[in-house]
LUMFIMAR-162759 format. One record per residue (C-alpha): residue in three letters; x, y, z. Coordinates in steps of 0.25 Angstrom, whole numbers, plus 5000, padded with zeros to 4 digits. Layout:
<pts>
ALAXYZ/...
</pts>
This chain:
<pts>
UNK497250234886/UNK496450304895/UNK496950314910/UNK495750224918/UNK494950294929/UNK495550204942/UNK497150254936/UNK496550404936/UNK497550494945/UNK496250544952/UNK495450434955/UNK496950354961/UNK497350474970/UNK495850484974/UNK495850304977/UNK497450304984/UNK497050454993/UNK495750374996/UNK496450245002/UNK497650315008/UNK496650415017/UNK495950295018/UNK496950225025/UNK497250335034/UNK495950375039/UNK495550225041/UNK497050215048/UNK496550335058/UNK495450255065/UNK495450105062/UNK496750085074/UNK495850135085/UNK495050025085/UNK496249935086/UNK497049995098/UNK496449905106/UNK496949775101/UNK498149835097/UNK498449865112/UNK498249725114/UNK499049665104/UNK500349755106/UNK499949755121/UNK500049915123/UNK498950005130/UNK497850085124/UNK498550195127/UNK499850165121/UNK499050115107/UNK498650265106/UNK499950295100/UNK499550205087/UNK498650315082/UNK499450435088/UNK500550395080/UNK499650395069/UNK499050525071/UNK500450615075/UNK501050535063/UNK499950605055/UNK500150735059/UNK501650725058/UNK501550715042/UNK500450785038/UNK500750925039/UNK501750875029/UNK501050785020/UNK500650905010/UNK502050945007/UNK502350805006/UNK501550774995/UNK501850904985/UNK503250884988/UNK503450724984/UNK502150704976/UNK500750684982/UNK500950534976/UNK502250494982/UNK501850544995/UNK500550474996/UNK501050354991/UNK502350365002/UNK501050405014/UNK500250265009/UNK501250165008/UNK501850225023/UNK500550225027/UNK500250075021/UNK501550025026/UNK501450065040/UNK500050015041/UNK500749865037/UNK501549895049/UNK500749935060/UNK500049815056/UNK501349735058/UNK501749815071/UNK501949725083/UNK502249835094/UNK501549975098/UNK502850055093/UNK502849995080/UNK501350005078/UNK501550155082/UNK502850185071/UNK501950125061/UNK500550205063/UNK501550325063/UNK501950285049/UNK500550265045/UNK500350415050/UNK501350475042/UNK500850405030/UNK499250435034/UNK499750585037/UNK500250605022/UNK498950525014/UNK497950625018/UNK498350775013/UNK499350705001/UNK498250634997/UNK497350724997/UNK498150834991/UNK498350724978/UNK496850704979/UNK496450844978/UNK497450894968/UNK496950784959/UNK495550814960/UNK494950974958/UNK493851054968/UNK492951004960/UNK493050844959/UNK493450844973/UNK491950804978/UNK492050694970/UNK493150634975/UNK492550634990/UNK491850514990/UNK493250444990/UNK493850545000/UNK492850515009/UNK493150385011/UNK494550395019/UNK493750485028/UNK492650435030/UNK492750265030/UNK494050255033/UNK494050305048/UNK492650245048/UNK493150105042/UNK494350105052/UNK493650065067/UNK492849975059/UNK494049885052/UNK494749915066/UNK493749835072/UNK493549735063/UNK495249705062/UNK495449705077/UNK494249595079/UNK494349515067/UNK495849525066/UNK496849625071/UNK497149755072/UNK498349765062/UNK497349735052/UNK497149885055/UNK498349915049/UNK498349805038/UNK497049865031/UNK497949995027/UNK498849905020/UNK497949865006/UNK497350015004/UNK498750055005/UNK499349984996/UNK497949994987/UNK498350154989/UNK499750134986/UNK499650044972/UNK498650154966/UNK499350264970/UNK500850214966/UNK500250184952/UNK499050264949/UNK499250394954/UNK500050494949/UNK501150594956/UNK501150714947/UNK502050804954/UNK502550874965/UNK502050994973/UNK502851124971/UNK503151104986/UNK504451164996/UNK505351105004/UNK504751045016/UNK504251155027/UNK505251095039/UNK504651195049/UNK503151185046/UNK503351015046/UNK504151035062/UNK503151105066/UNK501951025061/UNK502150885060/UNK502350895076/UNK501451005078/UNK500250925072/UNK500750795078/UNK500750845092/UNK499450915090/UNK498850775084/UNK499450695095/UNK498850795105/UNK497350795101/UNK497250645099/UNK497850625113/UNK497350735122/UNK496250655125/UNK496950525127/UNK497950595137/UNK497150725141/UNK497250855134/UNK497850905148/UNK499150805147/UNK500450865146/UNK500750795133/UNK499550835125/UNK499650975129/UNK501050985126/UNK500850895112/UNK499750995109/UNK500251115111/UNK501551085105/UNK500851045093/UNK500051175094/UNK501351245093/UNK501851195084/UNK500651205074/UNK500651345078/UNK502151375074/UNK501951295061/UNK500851385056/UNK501851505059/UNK502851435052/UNK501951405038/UNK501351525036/UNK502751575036/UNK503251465026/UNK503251495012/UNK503151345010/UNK502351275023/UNK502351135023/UNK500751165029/UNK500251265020/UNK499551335031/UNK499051465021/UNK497951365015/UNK497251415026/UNK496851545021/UNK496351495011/UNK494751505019/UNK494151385011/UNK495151275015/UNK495351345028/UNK493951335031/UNK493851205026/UNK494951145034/UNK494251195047/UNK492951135044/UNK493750995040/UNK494451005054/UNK493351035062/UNK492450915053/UNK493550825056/UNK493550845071/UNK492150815070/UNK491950705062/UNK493250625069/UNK492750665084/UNK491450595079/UNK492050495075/UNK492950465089/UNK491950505096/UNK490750425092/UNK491350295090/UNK491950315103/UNK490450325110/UNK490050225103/UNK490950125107/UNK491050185122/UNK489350245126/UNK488650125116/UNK489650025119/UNK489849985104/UNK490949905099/UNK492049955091/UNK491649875077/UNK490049925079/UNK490450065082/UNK491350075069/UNK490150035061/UNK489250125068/UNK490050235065/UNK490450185050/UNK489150255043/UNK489650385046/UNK490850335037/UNK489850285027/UNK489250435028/UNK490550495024/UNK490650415013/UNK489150465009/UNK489550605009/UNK490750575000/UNK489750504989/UNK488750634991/UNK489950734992/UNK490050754976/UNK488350784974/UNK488250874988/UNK489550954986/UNK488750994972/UNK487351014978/UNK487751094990/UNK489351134989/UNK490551094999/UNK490251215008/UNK488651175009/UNK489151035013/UNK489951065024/UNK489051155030/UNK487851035029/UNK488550935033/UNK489450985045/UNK487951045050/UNK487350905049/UNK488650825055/UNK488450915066/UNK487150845068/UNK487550705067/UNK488650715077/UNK487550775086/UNK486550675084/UNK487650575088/UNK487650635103/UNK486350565102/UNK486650425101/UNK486650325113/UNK486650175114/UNK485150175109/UNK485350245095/UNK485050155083/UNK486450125077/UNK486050145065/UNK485650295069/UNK486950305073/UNK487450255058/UNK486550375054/UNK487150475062/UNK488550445057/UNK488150425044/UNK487650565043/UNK488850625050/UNK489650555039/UNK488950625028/UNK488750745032/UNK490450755037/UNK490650685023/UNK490050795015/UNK490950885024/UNK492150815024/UNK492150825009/UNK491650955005/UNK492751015015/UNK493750935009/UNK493250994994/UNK493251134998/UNK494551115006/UNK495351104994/UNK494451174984/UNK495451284984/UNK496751224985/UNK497751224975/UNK498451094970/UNK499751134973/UNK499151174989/UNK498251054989/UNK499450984997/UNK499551075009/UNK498051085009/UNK497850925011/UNK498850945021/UNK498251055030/UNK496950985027/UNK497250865033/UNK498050925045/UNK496750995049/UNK495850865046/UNK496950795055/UNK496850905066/UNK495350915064/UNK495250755068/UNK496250765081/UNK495650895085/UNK494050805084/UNK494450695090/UNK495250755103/UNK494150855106/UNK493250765105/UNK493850655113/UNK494250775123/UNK492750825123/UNK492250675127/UNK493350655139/UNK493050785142/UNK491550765145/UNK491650635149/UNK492550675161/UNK491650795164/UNK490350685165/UNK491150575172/UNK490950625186/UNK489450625183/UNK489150525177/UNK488750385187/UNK489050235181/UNK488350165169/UNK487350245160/UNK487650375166/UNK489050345164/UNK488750295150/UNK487850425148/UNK489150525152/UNK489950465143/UNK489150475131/UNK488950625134/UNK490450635132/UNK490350575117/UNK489050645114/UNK489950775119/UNK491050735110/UNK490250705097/UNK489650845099/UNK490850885100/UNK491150825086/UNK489750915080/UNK490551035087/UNK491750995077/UNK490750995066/UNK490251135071/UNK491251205070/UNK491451155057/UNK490151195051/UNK490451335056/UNK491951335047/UNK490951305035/UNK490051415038/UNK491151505035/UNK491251445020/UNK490751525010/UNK490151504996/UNK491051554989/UNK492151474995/UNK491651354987/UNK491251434976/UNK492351384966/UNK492151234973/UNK491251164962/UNK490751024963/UNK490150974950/UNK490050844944/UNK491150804933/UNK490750834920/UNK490550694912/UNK491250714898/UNK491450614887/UNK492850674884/UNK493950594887/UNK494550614902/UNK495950654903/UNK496950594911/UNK496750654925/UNK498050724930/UNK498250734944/UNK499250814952/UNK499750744966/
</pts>
């Protein structure tokens, strides 16, 4: 009896990665729109509900320099199946929490859990699939980066004026158990990383070197980048960081295999990833935030204004397999980063008179071109790494995305304060109030392009033959049987 399509190893870890990141990324932006009413109904300040996503992201950072050597030493299966159902389970609990405390001891579960999904999940997903598939399977990665954080301000919204906003919360709990069912039956542990003790020196110094470090970009804004505590979070952090990389390249066995690095393809790659992800987050904060603030647009209308940008993503990912054969990865990245530059400038442009759906069409396009580059980075990223590395290289990978999204979103909102305070004194009441503050978000969002800039001149420095032994060609159809697909976790 022949093993059906839907039980095939590939297609379950593609379908359980897909819904776990999913629930992540969507985790990461639909609480924002709900801090409000959550102050209300726990009877805390705004300032005080900001702990609920810092939990989160210092959570975050605590676990994954560790997630890759997690997953080759227990099994890639066992550990994403533990990160899920802690992830799921804490999600029923926030929902359930009746005091700020408890909301926060919850989120942080949710964060150690959403810190070891991303690079175990993806280290499965690309052992399973060679270089060469890996175009293919784009359109499904696109989804958990693309719609998710799209789709979260919208169901936000939505939850808090049609219900509640645990119902923020509650939405996890039927994709996770969906994830968990599939991947408890379907999918298949096949053995354990070759894989050393734990490195106990490189996880002291980096889980609270990169949690210090997280906590003090997505605060310096918040509390000025001036305060006592952020600069003594953040250079400790630096420290830190800087005392782990003496210490791995030291270590025969680094829990953060810092040597990846001079290998110039993922070395390269990673840097354009960071600097695309800076981008495309700032954008994202910043936008919505002028939107809401200059046009005076509501919360719901704003999320579907910005949406399309999301559907643009999702384009790109339909597009990816035929476009990375026409023109190959490092083409794309270099078109595409090139036209995203464009877009986010176009967006300086708009004001209160701007046809909506021109709007649409702006983010629609920034969507496709950053999808196309989002996924030929993430194909070349890996194109050279060996199954046995691909652990540690998922890791680093999503550390440096991480960093890359704090690192946008801090500048960014620095930049915006910064120029907001410098055109305050000049600016008189009403319109030309109005008019200063919406040359602080046009500041910021080129700001964004800058991001993208610098990104464009990493992929400059690619090189034909860097993508030489990178081949994207359609699977050949045969009419022999197909064997059963073995996959290493």
């Amino acid at each position: 009896m022949t093993e059906s399509k839907f039980l095939n190893p590939r297609t379950v870890i593609r379908m359980v990665y897909v819904a776990a990141m999913f629930l992540v990324a969507m985790d990461a932006t639909i609480v924002n729109v709900a801090l409000l009413s959550i102050c209300e109904e726990l009877q805390i300040s705004p300032a005080a509900a900001g702990t609920v996503n810092i939990g989160y992201l210092v959570s975050v950072a605590l676990v994954l320099p560790m997630a890759g050597w997690l997953g080759d030493r227990f099994g890639g299966k066992r550990m994403l199946m533990i990160a899920v159902t802690l992830f799921t389970v804490a999600s029923v609990c926030c929902g359930f929490a009746s005091s700020l405390g408890g909301l926060i001891f919850f989120r942080i579960l949710q964060g150690i859990g959403g810190g070891l999904i991303a690079p175990v999940g993806m280290a499965m997903l690309f052992r399973a699939f060679p270089p060469q598939e890996r175009a293919n399977i784009s359109r499904s990665l696109i989804l958990p980066i693309a719609v998710a954080p799209a789709v979260g301000p919208i169901v936000s919204g939505f939850f808090v004026e049609q219900l509640t906003w645990r119902w923020c919360f509650y939405i996890n709990i039927p994709i996770g158990i969906i994830a968990i069912i599939l991947g408890m039956i379907w999918l298949k542990e096949s053995g354990k990383q070759a894989v050393g003790k734990l490195d106990l020196p490189g996880f002291l110094l980096s889980a609270p070197g990169f949690a210090m470090l997280i906590y003090a970009l997505s605060q310096g804004t918040a509390h000025g980048w001036r305060s006592p505590e952020i600069v003594l979070t953040g250079l400790t952090g630096l420290i830190f960081l800087a005392a782990l990389v003496f210490v791995e390249l030291r270590t025969t066995q680094p829990m953060l295999q810092l040597r990846l690095f001079a290998d110039r393809l993922y070395r390269t790659t990673g840097m354009i990833a960071l600097c695309t992800a800076a981008g495309l987050l700032g954008m994202l904060y910043i936008f919505p935030l002028m939107y809401q603030d200059v046009f005076k647009a509501s919360a719901l209308h704003t999320g579907l204004t910005t949406f399309p940008e999301a559907l643009g993503l999702m384009a790109a990912s339909q597009l990816m397999p035929w476009t990375a054969r026409k023109l190959g990865p490092r083409r794309i990245i270099q078109i595409a980063l090139l036209c995203a530059m464009v877009v986010f400038a176009l967006l300086c442009l708009v004001s209160e008179d701007t046809n909506p759906w021109l709007v649409r069409g702006l983010l629609l396009s920034g969507g496709l071109t950053l999808g196309h580059t989002v996924g030929a980075i993430q194909l070349l990223a890996f194109a050279r790494i060996e199954p046995p590395q691909m652990g540690q290289a998922a890791t680093l990978f999503q550390v440096q995305n991480r960093l890359g999204s704090a690192l946008g979103v801090a500048l960014l909102g620095s930049l915006l304060a910064a120029v907001s305070a410098a055109t305050a004194d000049a600016a008189a009441v009403g319109a030309a109030s109005e008019a200063t503050s919406r040359v602080a978000y046009q500041a910021a969002l080129l700001g964004a392009a800058g991001f993208l800039a610098v990104a464009w001149g990493f992929s400059l420095t690619l090189r034909e033959r860097d993508t030489a032994g990178v081949q994207y060609k359609k699977p050949a159809v045969s009419s022999a049987p197909k064997e059963k697909a073995s996959v290493s976790v």
